[in-house]
N, C-alpha and C positions, 0 to 999 in steps of 0.2 A: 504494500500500500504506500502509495505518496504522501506525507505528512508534512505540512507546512507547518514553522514557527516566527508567527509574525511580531517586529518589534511592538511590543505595547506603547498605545498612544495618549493613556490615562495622563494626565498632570503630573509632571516627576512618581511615572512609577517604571522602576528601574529591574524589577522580577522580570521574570522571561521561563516561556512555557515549560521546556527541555534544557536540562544542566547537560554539559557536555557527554556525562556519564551516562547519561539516561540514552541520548541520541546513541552511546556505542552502545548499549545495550537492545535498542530499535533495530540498531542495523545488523546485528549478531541473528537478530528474527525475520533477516530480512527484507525490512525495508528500506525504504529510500527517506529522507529528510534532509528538508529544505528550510536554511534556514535565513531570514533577511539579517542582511549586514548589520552589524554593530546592535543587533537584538540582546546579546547576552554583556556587554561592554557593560553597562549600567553596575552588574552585577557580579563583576571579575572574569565575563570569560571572554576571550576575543575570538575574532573569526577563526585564529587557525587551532585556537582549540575546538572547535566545530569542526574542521577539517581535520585537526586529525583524528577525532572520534568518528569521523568517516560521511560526514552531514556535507552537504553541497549549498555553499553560500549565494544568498539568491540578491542582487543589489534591489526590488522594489516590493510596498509592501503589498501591492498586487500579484506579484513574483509567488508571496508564500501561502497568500490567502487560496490561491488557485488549485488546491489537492484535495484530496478526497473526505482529509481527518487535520481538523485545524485545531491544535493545542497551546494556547493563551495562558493568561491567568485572571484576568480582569475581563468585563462586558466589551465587547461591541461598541465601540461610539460613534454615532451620526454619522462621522467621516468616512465611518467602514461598513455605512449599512447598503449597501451598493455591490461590495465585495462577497457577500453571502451571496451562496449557491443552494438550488433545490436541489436533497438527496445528498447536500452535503454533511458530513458529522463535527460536529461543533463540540469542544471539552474544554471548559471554564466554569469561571463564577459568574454567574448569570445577577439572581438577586432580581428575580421579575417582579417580585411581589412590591417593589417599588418603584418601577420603570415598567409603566404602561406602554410607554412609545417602543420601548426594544420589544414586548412582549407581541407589541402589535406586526412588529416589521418582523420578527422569526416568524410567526402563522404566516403571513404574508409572502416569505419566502421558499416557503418549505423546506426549510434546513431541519435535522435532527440536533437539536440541541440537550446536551447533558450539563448539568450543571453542580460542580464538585460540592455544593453545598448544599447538596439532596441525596448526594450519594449515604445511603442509609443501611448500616450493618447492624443483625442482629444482633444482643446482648451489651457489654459496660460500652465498648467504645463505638456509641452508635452513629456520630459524621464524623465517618478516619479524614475527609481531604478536607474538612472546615477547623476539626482539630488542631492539628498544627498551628495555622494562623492565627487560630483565637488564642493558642498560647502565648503568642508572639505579640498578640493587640490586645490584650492585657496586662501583659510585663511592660508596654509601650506605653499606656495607659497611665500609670503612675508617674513614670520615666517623663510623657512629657506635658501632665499636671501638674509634676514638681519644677518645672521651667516654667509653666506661663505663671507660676503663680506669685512669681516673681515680679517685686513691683515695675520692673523697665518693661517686664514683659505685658504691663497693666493689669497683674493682680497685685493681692493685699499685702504681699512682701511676707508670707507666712513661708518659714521653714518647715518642710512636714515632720522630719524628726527631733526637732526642738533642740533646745541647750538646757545644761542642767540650770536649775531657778526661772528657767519659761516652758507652759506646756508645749506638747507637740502639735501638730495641725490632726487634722481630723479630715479621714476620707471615709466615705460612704458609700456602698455598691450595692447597685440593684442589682442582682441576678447573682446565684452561686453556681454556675456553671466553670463551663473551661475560662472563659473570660473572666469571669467574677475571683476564680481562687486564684489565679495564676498573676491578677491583681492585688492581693491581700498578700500574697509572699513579698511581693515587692514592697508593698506599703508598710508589713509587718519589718522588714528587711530594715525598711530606714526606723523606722520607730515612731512613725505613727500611730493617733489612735485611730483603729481603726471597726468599722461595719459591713456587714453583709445581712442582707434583705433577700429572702426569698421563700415562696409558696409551697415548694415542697421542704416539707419535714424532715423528709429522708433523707435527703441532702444536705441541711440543717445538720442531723446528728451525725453524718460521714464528717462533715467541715472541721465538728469539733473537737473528731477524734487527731484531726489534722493539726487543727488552730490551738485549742484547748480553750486557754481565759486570755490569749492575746487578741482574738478577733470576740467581738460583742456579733452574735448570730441572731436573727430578731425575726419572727414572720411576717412576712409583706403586707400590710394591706395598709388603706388609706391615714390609718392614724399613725403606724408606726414610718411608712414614709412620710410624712407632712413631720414629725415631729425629728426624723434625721438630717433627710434634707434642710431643715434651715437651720441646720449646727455643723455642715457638712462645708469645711475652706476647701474638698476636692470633692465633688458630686461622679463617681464612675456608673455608666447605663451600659448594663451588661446582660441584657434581655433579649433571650432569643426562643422563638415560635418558630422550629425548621419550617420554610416554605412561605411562613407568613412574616407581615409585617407586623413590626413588633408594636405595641399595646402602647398607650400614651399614660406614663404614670407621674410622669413630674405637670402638672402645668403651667402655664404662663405665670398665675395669681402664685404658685408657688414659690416659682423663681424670684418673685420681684421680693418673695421675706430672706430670702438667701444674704447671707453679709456682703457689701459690696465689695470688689475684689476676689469672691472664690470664680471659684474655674468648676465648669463642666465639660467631660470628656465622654460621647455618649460612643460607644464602639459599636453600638447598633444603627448607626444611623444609614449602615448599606441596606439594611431590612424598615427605612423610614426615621428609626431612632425612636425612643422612648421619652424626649424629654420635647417638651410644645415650641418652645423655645430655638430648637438648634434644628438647623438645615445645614446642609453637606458644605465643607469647605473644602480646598485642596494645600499641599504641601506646599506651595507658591506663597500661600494666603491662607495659612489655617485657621485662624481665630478672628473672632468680631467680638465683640459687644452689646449684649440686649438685657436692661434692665437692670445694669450696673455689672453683671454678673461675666467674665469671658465662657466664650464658648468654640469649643474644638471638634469640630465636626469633619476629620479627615475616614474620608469611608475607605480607603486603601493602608491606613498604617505600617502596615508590614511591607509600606514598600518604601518604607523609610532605613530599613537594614536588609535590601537586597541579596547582599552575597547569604545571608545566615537564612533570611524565609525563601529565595530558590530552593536553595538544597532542603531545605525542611518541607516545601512541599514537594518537592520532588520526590522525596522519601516518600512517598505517601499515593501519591498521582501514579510514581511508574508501571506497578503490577497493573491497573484498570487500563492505563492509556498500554502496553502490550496489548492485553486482552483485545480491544477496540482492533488495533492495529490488523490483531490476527486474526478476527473472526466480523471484525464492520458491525452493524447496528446487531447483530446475531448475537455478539459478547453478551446483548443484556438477556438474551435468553437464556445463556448458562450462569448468571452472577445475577442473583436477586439484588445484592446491594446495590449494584450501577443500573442497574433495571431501574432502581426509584429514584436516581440521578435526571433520566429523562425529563424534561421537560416540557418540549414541543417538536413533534415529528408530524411532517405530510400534512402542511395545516393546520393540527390539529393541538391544542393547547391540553396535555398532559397530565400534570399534578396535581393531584387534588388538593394542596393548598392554597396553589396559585390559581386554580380553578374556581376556588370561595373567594380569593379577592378581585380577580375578573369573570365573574360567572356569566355576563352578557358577551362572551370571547369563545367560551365555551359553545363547539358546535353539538 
């Protein structure tokens, strides 16, 4: 099979589909791979490490888009929706449930689209290719709430792990997920106080076999967020509904009792975001200002350490994208998990969760 890896054309996102390793390990099964100049540069590898893993460097990005199996890491944007092919198989992050206009133009074109953030395996680790990232944008998460919250950067000049004789700052996280814990290591790490908020119990009493009395673990619901959030100098939105857009739990009226100066970093905001407040920003421009409070709404973060989230999701991506490679849309016949990666094939708008949030798309 032909496999194209086109450079990503998101706002400084510097990942790139196939790590050189992966491309030898394509071509060991194989195939052919194609890949556009200076696609992997972003991320340490340059063209002739592509050539000598055996990949054929293609100079445009029409050049890569043109194969049978196109492997990304980010959506589609406007620029490239021209370049999708019917019949063609598409392997990224899709993130429909918040992008009407992509979801409309994939039906539209008849491409098969999978999208690694529906790939769904039975049992603990149930999304392996969203996993990785969200470890990655949640250690980020703290990483760069403890920079804006810095007064040049226009927050409150709060340190989050304090000096001895002043307290520490206080971070807050909706969600105890991959995103949610992998935040509290970090924030525990500096010496924050820190919270975690979330609906399942279960996970509540896993966290604090982990955390113990260093994280305060609280159940989610209206009172107990209203009363974190506005003692929260870092607000982390770490809520994720695989498929769906995620739930609005901070609102506006909220944000405005927030101290002036904290920061919110909402890591869901590829899935809409959870907080009323904050819409998508890029690595260019990632912060603004609403209601005193900063707001970081970078929906790529993990492509702010390129060389470290390629190869981590490529860990992760290779065996499916093989599979793909050697069996075409068939793969998800024999692989239940990539089966519910599917999103839209032949027209036809696929997931049932992105099927509940455009249900008039649905034929």
């Amino acid at each position: 099979m032909e496999i194209g890896v086109p450079k990503e054309t998101k706002d400084q996102e510097f990942r790139v589909g196939l790590s050189p390793s992966s491309v030898r390990v394509l071509r060991e099964n194989g195939h052919s791979i194609f890949v556009q100049t200076q696609a992997g540069t972003g991320a340490g590898f340059t063209d002739e490490d592509y050539i000598s893993a055996g990949a054929e460097i293609v100079s445009t990005l029409e050049a890569a888009w043109n194969r049978e199996l196109v492997i990304k890491v980010k959506e589609p944007l406007v620029s490239e929706y021209n370049l999708l092919q019917k019949g063609q198989l598409l392997f990224t992050y899709l993130h429909l449930a918040a992008d009407r206009k992509l979801t409309e133009h994939l039906l539209d074109c008849g491409i098969s689209a999978i999208a690694y953030e529906t790939v769904e395996q039975a049992g603990v680790n149930r999304l392996p290719l969203l996993t990785p990232m969200s470890i990655i944008a949640g250690r980020l998460a703290v990483q760069f709430g403890a920079r804006f919250l810095e007064r040049q950067q226009g927050g409150k000049g709060v340190l989050l792990g304090g000096v001895p004789g002043v307290k520490a700052g206080k971070v807050v996280i909706l969600g105890g997920g991959v995103v949610g814990t992998e935040a509290a290591k970090i924030a525990v790490g500096m010496g924050a106080i820190v919270q975690i908020l979330d609906v399942n119990v279960e996970r509540l009493s896993y966290l604090e076999t982990l955390f113990g009395s260093r994280v305060e673990l609280l159940y989610s619901n209206s009172a107990h967020i209203e009363t974190a959030v506005k003692e929260a100098n870092l607000l982390i939105g770490a809520v994720l509904i695989p498929g769906r857009r995620a739930p609005i739990l901070v609102s506006r009226d909220l944000v405005k009792q927030m101290h002036p100066g904290s920061v919110i970093v909402d890591v869901a905001v590829d899935q809409g975001g959870c907080v009323e407040t904050l819409h998508p920003t890029s690595h260019t421009s990632p912060v603004y200002i609403d209601e005193g409070v900063v707001h970081y709404g970078v929906p790529n973060m993990p492509g702010a350490v390129p060389w470290t989230s390629t190869q981590a999701l490529n860990n992760s991506t290779l065996p499916y994208a093989v599979q793909l490679a050697n069996l075409g849309i068939k793969a998800l016949d024999v692989n239940p998990a990539l089966a519910k990666g599917l999103n839209v094939q032949n027209h036809r708008l696929i997931h049932p969760a992105v099927q509940e949030v455009f249900p008039d798309l649905v034929s």
